[in-house]
N, C-alpha and C positions, 0 to 999 in steps of 0.2 A: 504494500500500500504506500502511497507516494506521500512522501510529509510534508505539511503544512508549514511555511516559516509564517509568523506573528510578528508583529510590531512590540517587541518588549515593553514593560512598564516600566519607565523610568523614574522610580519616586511615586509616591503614592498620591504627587499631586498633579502631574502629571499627565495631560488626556489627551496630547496627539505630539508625534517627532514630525520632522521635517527629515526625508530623505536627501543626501547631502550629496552624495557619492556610491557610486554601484563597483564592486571591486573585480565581482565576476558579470558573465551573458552565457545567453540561454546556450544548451547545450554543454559550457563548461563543466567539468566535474571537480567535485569538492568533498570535505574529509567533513566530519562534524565542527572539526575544530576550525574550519575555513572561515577567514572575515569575509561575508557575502556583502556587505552594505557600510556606510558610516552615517549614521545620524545623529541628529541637533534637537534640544528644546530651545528655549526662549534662556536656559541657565547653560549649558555645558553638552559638547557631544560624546557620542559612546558610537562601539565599533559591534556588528551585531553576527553571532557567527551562524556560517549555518543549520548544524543544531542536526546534521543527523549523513550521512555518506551518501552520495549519488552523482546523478545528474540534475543542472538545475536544467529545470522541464520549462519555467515559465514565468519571466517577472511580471508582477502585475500590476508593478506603480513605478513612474520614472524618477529620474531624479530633480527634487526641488518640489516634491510633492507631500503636502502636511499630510501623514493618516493618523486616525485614532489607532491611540493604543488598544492591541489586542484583536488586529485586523490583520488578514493573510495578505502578505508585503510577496510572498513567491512560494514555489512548488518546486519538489525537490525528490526525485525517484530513479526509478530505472530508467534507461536508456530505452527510447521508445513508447512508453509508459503512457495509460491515457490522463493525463494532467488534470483537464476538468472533468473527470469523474471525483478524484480528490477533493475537488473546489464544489463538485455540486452539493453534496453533504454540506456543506456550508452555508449555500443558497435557499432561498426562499423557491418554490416550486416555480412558480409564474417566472421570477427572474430566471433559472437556468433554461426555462422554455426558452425564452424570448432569445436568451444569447444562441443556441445551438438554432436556433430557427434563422437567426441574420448571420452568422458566421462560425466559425470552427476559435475562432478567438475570444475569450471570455471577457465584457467590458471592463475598465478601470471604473475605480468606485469614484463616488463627486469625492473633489477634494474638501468639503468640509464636514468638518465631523457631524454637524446640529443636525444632519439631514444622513445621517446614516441607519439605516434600518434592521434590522437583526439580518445573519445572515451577510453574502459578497457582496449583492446587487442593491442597491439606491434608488430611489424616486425624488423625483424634480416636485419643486414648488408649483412651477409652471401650471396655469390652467390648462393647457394642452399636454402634460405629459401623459395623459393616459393614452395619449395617439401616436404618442413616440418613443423609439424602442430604446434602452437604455446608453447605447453610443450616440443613436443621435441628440439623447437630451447631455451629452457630454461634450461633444462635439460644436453641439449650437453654442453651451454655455461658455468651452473654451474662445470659440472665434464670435461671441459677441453677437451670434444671428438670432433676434425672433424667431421660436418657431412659429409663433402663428402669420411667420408670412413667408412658411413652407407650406408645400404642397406633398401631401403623403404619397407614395405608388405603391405602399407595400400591401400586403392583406387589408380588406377593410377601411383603405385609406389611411395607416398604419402610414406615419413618416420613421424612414430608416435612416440609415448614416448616408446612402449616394443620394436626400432628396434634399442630404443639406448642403454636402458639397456642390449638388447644382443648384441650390439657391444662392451660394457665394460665388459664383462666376456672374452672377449678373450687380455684383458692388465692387469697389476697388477693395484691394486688400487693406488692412487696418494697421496702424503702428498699436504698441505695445500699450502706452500710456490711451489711446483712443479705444481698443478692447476693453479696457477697467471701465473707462467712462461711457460707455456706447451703451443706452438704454430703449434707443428707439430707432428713427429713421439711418439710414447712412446717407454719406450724400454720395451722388454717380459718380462722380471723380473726386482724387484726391488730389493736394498740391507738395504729397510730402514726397523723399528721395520713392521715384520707383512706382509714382502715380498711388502713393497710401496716403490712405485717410487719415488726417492728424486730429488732433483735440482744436484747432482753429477751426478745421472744414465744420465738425461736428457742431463747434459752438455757432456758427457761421448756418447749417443748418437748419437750426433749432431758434435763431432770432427772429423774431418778424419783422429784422430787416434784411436777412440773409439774401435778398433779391439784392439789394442794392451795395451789398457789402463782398468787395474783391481781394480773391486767396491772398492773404500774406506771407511774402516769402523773409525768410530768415536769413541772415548773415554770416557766415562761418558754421562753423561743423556743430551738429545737436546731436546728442546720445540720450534716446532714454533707455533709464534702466528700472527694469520691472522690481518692484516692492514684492519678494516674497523668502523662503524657507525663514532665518533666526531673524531677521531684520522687521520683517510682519508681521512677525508673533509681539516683536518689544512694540511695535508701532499698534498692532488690536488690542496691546495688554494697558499702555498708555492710553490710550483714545479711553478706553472701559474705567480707565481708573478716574478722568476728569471727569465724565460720563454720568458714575455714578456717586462719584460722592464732593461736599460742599468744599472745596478745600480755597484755603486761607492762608496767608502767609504774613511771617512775624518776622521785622530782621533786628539785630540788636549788634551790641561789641563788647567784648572783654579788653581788661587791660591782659598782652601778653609781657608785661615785664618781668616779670617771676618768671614764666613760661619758658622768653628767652634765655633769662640768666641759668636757672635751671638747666637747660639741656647744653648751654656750654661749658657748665661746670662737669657735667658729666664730661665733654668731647675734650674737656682737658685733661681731667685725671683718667685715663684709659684705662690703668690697669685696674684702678679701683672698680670704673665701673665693670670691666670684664668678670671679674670679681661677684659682682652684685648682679650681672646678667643684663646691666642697662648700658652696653654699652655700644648700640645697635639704636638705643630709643629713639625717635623722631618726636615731632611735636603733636603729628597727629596721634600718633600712641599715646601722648599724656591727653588730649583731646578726648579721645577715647576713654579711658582711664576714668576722666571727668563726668565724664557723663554714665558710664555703669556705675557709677557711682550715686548718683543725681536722681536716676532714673526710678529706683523705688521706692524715692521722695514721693512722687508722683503716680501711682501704680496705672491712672484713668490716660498718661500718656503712653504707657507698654501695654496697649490693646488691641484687639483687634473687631471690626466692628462686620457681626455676619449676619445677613438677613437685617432684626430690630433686635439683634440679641448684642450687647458689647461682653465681650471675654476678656479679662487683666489678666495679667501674669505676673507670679509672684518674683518668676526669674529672667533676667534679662538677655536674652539670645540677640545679638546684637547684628546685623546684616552691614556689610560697608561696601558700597559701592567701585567695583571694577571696572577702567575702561579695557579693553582686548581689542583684540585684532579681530575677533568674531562679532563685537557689540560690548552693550554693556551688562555685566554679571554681577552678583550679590551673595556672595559665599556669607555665612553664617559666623559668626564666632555666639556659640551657646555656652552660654553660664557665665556671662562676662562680670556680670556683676560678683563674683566668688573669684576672679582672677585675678592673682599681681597684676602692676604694670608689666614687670617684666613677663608671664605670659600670654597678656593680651597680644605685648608687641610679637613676639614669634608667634601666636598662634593669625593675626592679619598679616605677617608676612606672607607664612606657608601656605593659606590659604589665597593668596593674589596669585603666587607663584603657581601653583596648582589650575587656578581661571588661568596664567596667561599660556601657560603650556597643554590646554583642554587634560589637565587629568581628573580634575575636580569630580566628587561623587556626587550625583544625586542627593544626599542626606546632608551633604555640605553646603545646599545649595536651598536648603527649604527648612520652614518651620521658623523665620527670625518674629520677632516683636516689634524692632523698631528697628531702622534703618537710616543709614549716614550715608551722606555723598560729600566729599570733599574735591573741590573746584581752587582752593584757595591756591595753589601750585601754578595756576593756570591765570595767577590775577585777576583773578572773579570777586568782584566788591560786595556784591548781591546777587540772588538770585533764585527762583521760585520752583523748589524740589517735588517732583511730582509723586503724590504717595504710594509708595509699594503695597497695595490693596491686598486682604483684609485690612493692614496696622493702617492707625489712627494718626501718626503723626510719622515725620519723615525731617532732619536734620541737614541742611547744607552748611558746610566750614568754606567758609571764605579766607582772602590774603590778609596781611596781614597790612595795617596803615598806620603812619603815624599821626596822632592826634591832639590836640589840645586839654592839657588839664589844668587844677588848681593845685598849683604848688608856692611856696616862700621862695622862690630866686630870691639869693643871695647877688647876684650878678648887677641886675636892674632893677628889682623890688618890682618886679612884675606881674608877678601873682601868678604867670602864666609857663607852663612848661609842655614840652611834645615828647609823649608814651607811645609805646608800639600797643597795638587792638588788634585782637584780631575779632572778623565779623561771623558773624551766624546767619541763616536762615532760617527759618522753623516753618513747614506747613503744617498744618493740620486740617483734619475732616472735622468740619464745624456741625457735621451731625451729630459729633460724639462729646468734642471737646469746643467750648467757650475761650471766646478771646481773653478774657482775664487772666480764668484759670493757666492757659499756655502760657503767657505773658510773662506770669509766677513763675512757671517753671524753666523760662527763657531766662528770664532773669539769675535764679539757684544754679543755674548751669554757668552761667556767663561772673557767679560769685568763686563759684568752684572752681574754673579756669584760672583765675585773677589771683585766686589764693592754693594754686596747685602744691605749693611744697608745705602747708600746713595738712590739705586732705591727706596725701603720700605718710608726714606722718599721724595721724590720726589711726591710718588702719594698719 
């Protein structure tokens, strides 16, 4: 019997990968232990093997294609083997009909998960998919065609997959970015490279001035590049997050004069600090430090807010925002609030290091409370951190400035002296948390910075 490969579950929070890269094709043979595929979340990729000796008989999603976890990704058997007898045990009755009736190749499933039905095969939104057979509702949706301004020939007036490739020889072809946006009519001609329809014709189109409005052309060379596998998922995960919840943002400053003195006191005495393990610290580590510190001051800011229900946590699993080479990740440090400085700072190192070379686990990558994004390296004065949904509030560290304070000069009896700050951002979801209350807690964090070498000895 020919074996099923699965889209693994990666993490239990996990509900669809993005195929990245395919390592074998049909026909190859492979061991169990064979990397057949590489795939991506929205946090970290994994390499997927495939899981049992043969031939691979049949892939059935390309690459750059999001599946829900726990969906047949390929087929894997004897040499010769009937592949979709395998796959039909899978299927819903009507769906394996419909495929062995339009062809010997079993359709790809829609690529999103909301619309996956038990079983290989899918059903379209579409008021008219009941008249079209499951490539063609694949087909139309990849290349942007109405169906209902196909004509079916199959049984019954049944539209197949040749009734929509002859309905796309009577439009121009489409660019990438005009496919995403194409809702309705197309125009007859296009004026992009190669006679494609661009997102000008379409909007051109769609105006009721479009009679009187002539194609514009462009100046120098245009690339679009399609929004999709890890890059779609942070951009649907973002959108969802503004989406659904109030968020608000608080900016403030700490003095960093302690802060700085402090960490050059370490970078002086070396051996001492190698000694005491600090001597790697950065300022974001005391940053850090500060705030699992701060945090279960406040328990209604370590929440996370699901449905109308808010959950606090008594411990503070801390997320710190990673840029990579793949996007941006959020590896965990949990139990920050129980950790020295010194092993906050190694355990955010290991864990960036881990994001920038994809080895990062799944379990390292989920389950935070609150979350930081530090920008301040980058000269970022302010700026409005988008919340990592469920958690209620989300932390941006800005650079650092010098600033005006109240001090006795001795020099000019000025009253006036310039201190290093560094700034903060704070969002929060104003469904859970009050401008006040944040404000407070803006505030005890930005005390606790300013007075870092008395909290350090405190605990």
């Amino acid at each position: 019997m020919a074996h099923i490969l699965i889209m693994p579950r990666q993490g239990n929070t996990v509900e669809s990968c993005v195929i990245t890269d395919w390592k074998v094709k049909e026909g190859d043979t492979v061991s169990a232990e064979t990397v057949v595929c590489e795939v991506e979340t929205d946090k970290a990729s994994f390499e997927v093997p495939a899981g049992a000796a043969g031939t691979v008989l049949k892939i059935l999603y390309t690459s750059g294609d999001d599946v829900p976890v726990l969906k047949p990704i390929a087929v894997i058997g004897a040499a010769g083997e009937d592949w979709s007898a395998a796959v039909s045990q899978d299927s819903s009755h009507e769906g394996t009909k419909t495929q062995r009736e339009e062809s010997n190749n079993v359709s790809l499933p829609d690529k999103e998960p909301s619309v996956v039905n038990q079983g290989f095969d899918v059903s379209s939104h579409d008021e008219v998919s009941g008249v079209a057979s499951p490539r063609a509702r694949n087909l139309a949706k990849k290349e942007a065609m109405p169906l209902d301004a196909v004509s079916g020939t199959g049984p019954g007036g049944r539209i197949i997959e040749r009734d929509v490739l002859a309905a796309m020889q009577d439009r121009p072809p489409l660019t990438v970015a005009a496919k995403a946006a194409a809702t309705g009519t197309v125009p007859s001609a296009g004026s992009g490279i190669g006679g494609r329809a661009t997102l000008e014709d379409l909007a051109a189109t769609h105006s009721p001035f479009s009679s009187l409005r002539a194609p514009l052309s462009a100046e120098g060379k245009i690339t679009e590049t399609p929004v999709k596998g890890i890059r779609k998922i942070i951009s649907d995960r973002m959108h969802a997050s503004l989406a659904e919840t109030a968020q608000f943002t608080l900016n403030a400053s700490a003095s960093a004069a302690v802060l700085q003195s402090l960490r050059s006191r370490i970078k002086s005495q070396a051996e001492l600090g190698e000694k005491l393990g600090l001597s790697k610290i950065t300022v974001n580590d005391l940053v850090l430090f500060a705030l699992s510190r701060t945090l279960p001051q406040f328990p209604f800011m370590n929440a996370h807010k699901i449905g109308d229900t808010v959950r606090t946590f008594e411990r503070v699993h801390m997320a710190v925002a990673v840029d990579t080479p793949r996007g941006l990740m959020v590896p965990v440090i949990r139990n920050a609030n129980l950790l020295s400085l010194s092993q906050i700072s190694s355990e955010v190192k290991r864990l960036a290091a881990a994001c920038q070379n994809s080895t990062a686990k799944p379990d390292e990558l989920t389950g935070s409370t609150f979350t930081v994004s530090n920008l301040g390296s980058l000269g970022v004065t302010s700026f409005t951190p988008v919340l990592n949904a469920p958690e209620v509030a989300i932390l941006g560290v800005c650079n650092m400035e010098m600033k005006p304070v109240e001090a006795n000069c001795s020099c000019c009896n000025c009253g006036i002296r310039l201190e290093p700050h560094i700034g903060f951002s704070l969002t929060i979801n104003h469904q859970v948390v009050d401008g006040a209350p944040a404000a407070r807690f803006l505030k005890a964090l930005c005390d606790a910075v300013a007075n870092i070498d008395l909290l350090l000895t405190a605990v």
